[in-house]
N, C-alpha and C positions, 0 to 999 in steps of 0.2 A: 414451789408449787408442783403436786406431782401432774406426771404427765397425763394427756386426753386419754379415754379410756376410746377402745374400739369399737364399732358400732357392727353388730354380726345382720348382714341383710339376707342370705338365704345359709339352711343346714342342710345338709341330706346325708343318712345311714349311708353308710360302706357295704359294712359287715358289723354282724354280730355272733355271740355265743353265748354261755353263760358266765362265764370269766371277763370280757370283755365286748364294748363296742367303738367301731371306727367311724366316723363321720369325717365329712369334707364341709367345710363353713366360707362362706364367701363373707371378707370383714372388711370394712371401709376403715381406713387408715385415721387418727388427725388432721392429715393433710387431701384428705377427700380423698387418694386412690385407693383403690382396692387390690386386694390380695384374699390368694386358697389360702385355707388354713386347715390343715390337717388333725384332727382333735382323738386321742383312743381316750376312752374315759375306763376307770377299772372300779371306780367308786371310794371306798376306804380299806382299811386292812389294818391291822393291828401286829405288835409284836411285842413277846416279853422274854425277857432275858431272867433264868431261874435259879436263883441263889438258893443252892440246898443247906448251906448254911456262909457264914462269912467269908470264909475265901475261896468257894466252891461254886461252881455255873454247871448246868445241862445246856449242853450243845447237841442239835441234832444235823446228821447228813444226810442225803438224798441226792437221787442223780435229778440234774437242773437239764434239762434238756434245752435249753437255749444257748446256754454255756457248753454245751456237750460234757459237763464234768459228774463227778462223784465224788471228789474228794477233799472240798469245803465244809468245813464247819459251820453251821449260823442256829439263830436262837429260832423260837417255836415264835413261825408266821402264818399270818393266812387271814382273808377278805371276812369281813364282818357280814354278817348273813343278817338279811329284811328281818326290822324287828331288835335286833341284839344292840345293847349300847356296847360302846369299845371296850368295857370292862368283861361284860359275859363273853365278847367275843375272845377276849387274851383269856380267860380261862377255858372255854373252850377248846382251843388252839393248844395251850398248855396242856389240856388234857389227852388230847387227841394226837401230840406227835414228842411227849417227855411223860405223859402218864402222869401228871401231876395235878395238885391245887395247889393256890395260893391263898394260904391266910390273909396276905396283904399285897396288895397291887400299889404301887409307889408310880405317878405317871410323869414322866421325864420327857417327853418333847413329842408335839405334835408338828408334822411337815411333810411338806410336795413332796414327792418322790421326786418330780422330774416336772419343774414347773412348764418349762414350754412347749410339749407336744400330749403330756399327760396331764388325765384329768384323776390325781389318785392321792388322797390322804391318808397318811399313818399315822396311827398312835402307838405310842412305846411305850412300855412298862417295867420294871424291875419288879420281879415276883419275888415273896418273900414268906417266911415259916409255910413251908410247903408241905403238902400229905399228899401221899399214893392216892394214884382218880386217874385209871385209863379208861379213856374213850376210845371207840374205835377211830379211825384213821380213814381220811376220804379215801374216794377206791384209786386214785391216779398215786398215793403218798405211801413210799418204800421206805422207814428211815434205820437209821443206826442212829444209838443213844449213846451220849457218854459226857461223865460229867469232869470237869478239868478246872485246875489250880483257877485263879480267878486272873494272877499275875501272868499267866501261860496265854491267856485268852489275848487280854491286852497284849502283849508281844505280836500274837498273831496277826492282830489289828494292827500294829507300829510295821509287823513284817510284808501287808498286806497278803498273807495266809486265807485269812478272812474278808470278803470283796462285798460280801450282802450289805447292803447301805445300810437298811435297818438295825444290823448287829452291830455294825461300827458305831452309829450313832449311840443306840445303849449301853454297849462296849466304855463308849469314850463320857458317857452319862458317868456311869458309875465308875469309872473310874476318878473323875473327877469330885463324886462326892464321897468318895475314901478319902482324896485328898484334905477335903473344906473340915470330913466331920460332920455332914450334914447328910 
C-alpha cells in the first residue's frame, strides 16, 4: 500500500523572480504532526542532445554561475515558456544556444530534477537530421559551441567531465539505444 499522502494546511511566497519562486508550506504529516516544508518551484524545462549526424553531438558551454565554472560541456537547456509544448520549447532552445533544427525530436525521459525540495520537470530529447536555425540567445547566455565524437561525450559522462543531470541522463539515453538498435 503506498504511503499517506501529506496534507499542506497553510503556503506563503518567499521570494520570487522570473526564473523561479520560494514558498514556505506548513504540511501535516500521516501521523498528525506537522512540519515547514520548504518548496522552490522552476516549473518545466526541457533538453536535447543534437546529433549532427551518427556519431557526432553539439555540446554547448557557458559559465554556470552557481558552479562558479566555465568549463563544462552540456547539451542545449532552458524552461519552456507559457504557451510552448516541450517540443517547440527543445527547438527553440536548440536554436537559440547550437543554431540549429531538428527534423526529428525522439523524446527519451521525462523527470524531477530534484524531487524533494524542487518543484521542476524535464523533458529530454535526442534531436535529429538537423539544419542551421539560429536564434538569438536570451540576454543572461554566453556560449561556446562545439560539436564532439558521440563516444568522447559518453566518456565524459563515465569520467564525470560532464555534471549537468540533464546531459547525463540523454548522454546515457543514447547511449544506451546505440547499444539495443533501437
Amino acid at each position: 500500500m503506498p504511503p499517506k499522502p501529506w496534507k499542506t494546511q497553510s503556503s506563503r511566497d518567499i521570494y520570487q523572480n522570473k526564473w523561479m519562486n520560494l514558498r514556505e508550506d506548513i504540511a501535516e504529516m500521516p501521523n498528525g504532526h506537522t512540519t515547514v516544508y520548504g518548496v522552490c518551484t522552476f516549473g518545466q524545462c526541457v533538453g536535447v542532445l543534437p546529433f549532427v549526424d551518427d556519431d557526432h553531438v553539439v555540446l554547448v558551454r557557458q559559465y554556470r554561475y552557481v558552479q562558479q565554472e566555465n568549463f563544462r560541456w552540456e547539451m542545449p537547456t532552458g524552461g519552456i515558456k507559457p504557451g510552448e509544448t516541450p517540443e517547440q520549447a527543445a527547438q527553440r532552445e536548440l536554436g537559440e544556444e547550437a543554431g540549429y533544427q531538428a527534423g526529428r525530436l525522439l523524446d527519451v525521459s521525462i523527470f524531477y530534477t530534484s524531487k524533494s525540495v524542487c518543484d521542476e520537470t524535464a523533458y529530454l530529447y535526442l534531436g535529429y537530421d538537423l539544419t542551421q536555425h539560429s536564434l538569438p540567445p536570451d540576454d543572461t547566455e554566453f556560449f561556446e559551441i562545439q560539436t564532439f565524437p558521440f563516444d568522447e561525450v559518453l566518456q565524459m559522462v563515465r569520467n564525470s567531465d560532464i555534471r549537468d543531470g540533464m546531459t547525463v541522463i540523454a548522454v546515457l539515453h543514447a547511449a544506451l539505444r546505440r547499444m539495443t538498435g533501437s
